[in-house]
C-alpha positions in Angstrom: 0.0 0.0 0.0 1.4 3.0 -0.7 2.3 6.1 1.9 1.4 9.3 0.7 3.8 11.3 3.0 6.4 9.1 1.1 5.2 10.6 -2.0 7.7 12.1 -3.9 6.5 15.9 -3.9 6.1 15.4 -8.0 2.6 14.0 -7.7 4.7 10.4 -8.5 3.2 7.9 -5.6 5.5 5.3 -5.8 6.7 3.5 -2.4 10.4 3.8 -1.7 11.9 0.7 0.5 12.5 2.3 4.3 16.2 3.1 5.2 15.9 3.9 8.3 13.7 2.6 10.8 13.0 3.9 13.9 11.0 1.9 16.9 10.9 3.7 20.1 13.8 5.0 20.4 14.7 6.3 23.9 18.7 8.0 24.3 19.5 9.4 28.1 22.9 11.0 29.1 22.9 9.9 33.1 19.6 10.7 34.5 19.1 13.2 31.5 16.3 12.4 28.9 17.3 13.6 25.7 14.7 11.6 23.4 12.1 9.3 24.5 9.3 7.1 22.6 10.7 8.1 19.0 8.7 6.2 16.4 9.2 6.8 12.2 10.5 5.3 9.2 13.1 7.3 6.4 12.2 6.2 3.1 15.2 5.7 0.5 15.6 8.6 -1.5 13.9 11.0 0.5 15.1 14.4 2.1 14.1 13.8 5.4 13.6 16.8 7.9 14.0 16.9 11.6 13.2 20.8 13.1 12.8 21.5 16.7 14.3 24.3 18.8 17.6 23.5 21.4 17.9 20.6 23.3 15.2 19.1 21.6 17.0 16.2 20.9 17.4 16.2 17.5 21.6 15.8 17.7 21.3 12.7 20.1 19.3 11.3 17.5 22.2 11.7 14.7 24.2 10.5 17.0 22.5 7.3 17.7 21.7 6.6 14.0 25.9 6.9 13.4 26.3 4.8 16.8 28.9 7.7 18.4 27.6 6.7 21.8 31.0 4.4 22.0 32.4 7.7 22.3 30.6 8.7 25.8 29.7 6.1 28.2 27.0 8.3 29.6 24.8 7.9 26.5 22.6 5.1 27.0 20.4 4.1 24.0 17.3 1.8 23.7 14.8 0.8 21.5 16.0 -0.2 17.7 17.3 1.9 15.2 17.6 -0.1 11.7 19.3 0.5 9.0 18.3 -1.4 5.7 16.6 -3.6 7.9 19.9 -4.7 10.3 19.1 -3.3 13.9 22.4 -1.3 14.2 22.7 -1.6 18.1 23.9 -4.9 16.7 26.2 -4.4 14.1 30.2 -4.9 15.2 32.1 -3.3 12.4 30.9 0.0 13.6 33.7 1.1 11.5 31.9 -0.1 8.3 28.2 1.3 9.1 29.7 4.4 9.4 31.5 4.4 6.5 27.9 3.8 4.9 26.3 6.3 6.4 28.2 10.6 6.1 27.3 12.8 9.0 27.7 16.5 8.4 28.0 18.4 11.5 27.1 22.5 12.0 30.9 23.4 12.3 33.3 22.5 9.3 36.2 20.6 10.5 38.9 20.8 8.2 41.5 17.8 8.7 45.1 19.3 8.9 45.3 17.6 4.8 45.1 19.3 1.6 42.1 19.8 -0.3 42.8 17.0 -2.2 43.6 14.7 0.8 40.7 15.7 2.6 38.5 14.0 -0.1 41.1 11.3 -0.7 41.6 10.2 3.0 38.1 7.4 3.3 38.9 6.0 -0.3 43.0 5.6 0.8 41.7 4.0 4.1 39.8 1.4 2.0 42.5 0.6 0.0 42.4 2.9 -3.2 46.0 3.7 -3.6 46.3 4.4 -7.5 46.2 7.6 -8.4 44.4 7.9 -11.4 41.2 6.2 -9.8 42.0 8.8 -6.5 41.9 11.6 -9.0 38.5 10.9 -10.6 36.8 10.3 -6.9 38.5 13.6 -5.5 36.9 15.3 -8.4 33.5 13.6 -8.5 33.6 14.5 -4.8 34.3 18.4 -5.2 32.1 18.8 -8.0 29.1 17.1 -6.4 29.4 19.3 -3.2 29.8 22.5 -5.6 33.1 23.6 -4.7 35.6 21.7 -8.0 35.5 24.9 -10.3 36.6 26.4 -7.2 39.5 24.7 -5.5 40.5 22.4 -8.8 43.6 25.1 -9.3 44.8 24.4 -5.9 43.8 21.2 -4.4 47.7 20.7 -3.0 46.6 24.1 -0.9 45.5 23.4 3.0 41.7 22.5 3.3 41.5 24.7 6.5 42.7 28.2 4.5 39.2 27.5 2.8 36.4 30.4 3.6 33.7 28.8 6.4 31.5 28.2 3.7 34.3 26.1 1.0 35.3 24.3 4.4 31.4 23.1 4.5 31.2 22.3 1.5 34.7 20.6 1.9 33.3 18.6 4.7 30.2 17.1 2.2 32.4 15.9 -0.4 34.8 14.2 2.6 31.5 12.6 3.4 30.5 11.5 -0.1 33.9 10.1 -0.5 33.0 7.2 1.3 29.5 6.7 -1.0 27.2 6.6 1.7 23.8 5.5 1.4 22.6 7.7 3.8 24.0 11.4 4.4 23.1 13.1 7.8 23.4 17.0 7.9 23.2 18.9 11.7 22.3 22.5 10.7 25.4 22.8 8.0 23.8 26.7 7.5 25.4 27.8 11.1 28.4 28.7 9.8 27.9 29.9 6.2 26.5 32.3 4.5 22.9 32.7 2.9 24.5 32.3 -0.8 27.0 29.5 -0.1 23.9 27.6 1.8 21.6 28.0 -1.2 24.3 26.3 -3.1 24.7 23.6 -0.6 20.8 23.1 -0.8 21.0 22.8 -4.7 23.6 20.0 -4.2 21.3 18.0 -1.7 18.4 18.2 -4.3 20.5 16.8 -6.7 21.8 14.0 -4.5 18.7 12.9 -3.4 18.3 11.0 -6.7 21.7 9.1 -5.3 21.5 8.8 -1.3 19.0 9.4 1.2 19.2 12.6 3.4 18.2 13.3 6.9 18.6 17.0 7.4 18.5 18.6 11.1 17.9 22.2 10.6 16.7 25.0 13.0 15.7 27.3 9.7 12.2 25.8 9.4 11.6 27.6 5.9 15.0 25.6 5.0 13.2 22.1 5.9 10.1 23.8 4.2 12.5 24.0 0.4 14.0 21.3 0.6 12.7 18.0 2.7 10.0 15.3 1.4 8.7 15.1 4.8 9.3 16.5 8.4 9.6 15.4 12.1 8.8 18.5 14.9 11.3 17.1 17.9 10.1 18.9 21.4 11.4 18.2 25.1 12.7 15.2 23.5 9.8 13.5 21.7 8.5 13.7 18.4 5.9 15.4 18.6 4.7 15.0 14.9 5.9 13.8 11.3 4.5 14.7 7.9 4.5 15.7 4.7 6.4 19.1 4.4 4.2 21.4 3.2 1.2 20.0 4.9 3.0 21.0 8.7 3.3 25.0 7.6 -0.5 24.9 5.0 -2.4 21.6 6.2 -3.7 19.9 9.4 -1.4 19.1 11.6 -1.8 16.6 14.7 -0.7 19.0 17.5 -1.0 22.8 17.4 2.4 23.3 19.1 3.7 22.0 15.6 1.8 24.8 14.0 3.2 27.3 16.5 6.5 26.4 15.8 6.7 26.6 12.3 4.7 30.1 12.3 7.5 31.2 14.9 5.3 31.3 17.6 8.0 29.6 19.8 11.3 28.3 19.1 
């Protein structure tokens, strides 16, 4: 049966397979709650929005998809998370699902490394060594993130004397480098500009075709351009998820969703 908030926004109502599945999801820091009772699915090939104001839980929930809980022995995580149908809680080359799943965060860390080495680092690790094959990924890389007609004149140059916004943009090709299947973006728009992060969005409509994309933003009218469909996170619960453009013009479940969106709050 098919899911009409899966619906492509182009009328087309075919089902995509789910990505990401997510059953009651409950993540706590100590005594802290950070998310509780999280319930929804991310169809493949969707741009998937997550809004919400501060401490609304919306990083822990990156965080649990990309298992970086091994890096904080406070963060305790139940319920399932799946990813093409494998619970990852139970996957052991944590290594391995994240090298099939890019995470984006909302400050651009440039690794000490050339431009070029910055893109070329994940393929070296998986043992791409010849330098012909490095080339064309490096470049595939660059020019899917919309920064190759930029930096192709200098890619031997430090990736960190980059502008905030080439070092963003920098940081999404790193990511594709590895080919995930699903790319994770926490509110990339911090640190740029408003041109370089219309650019960026123009790259993620273009890659939706090729991965799925959960996108964390706190610019509402951002998830409102770009994402398929949209969760509201609040004091750590989902409050609601929907079709886009049905959360700012059509019902909506819970009016604090409605609030939020028209800036009521937040």
């Amino acid at each position: 049966m098919v899911n009409p908030a899966a619906a492509p926004r182009n009328g087309d109502t075919v089902q995509n397979p789910v990505k990401l599945g997510v059953k009651d999801l409950r993540i706590s820091y100590g005594r802290v709650k950070a998310l509780e009772g999280v319930s929804f699915d991310v169809h493949e090939h969707e741009i998937f929005g997550i809004i919400g104001p501060a401490n609304a839980g919306k990083t822990s929930f990156l965080k649990a998809v990309n298992r970086m809980d091994m890096f904080n022995p406070e963060m305790k995580i139940e319920g399932k998370i799946t990813f093409n149908n494998v619970d990852v809680g139970k996957i052991r080359n944590v290594y391995g699902l994240r090298s099939r799943i890019g995470v984006v965060f909302p400050l651009p860390v440039g690794l000490p490394l050339s431009i070029y080495d910055n893109v070329a680092l994940s393929p070296r690790l998986r043992g791409q060594n010849n330098r012909a094959e490095l080339d064309v990924i490096v470049e595939r890389c660059l020019t899917r993130a919309a920064l190759w007609d930029e930096v192709k004149d200098r890619l031997t140059s430090l990736g960190s004397m980059l502008s905030g916004g080439q070092q963003q943009r920098l940081t999404i090709a790193r990511a594709l480098s590895q080919d995930p299947e699903l790319l994770m973006l926490d509110e990339f728009s911090i640190a740029v500009d408003p041109v370089t992060t219309m650019r960026i969005e123009d790259v993620l409509k273009e890659l939706r075709s090729e991965v799925t994309i959960i996108l964390v933003t706190n610019l509402v009218q951002q998830a409102r351009r770009l994402a398929d469909r949209t969760a509201f996170f609040l004091d750590g619960r989902c409050v609601e998820v929907g079709v886009t453009e049905d959360l700012f013009t059509g019902e909506v479940r819970d009016q604090r969703t409605r609030d939020y969106v028209d800036g009521r709050f937040g």
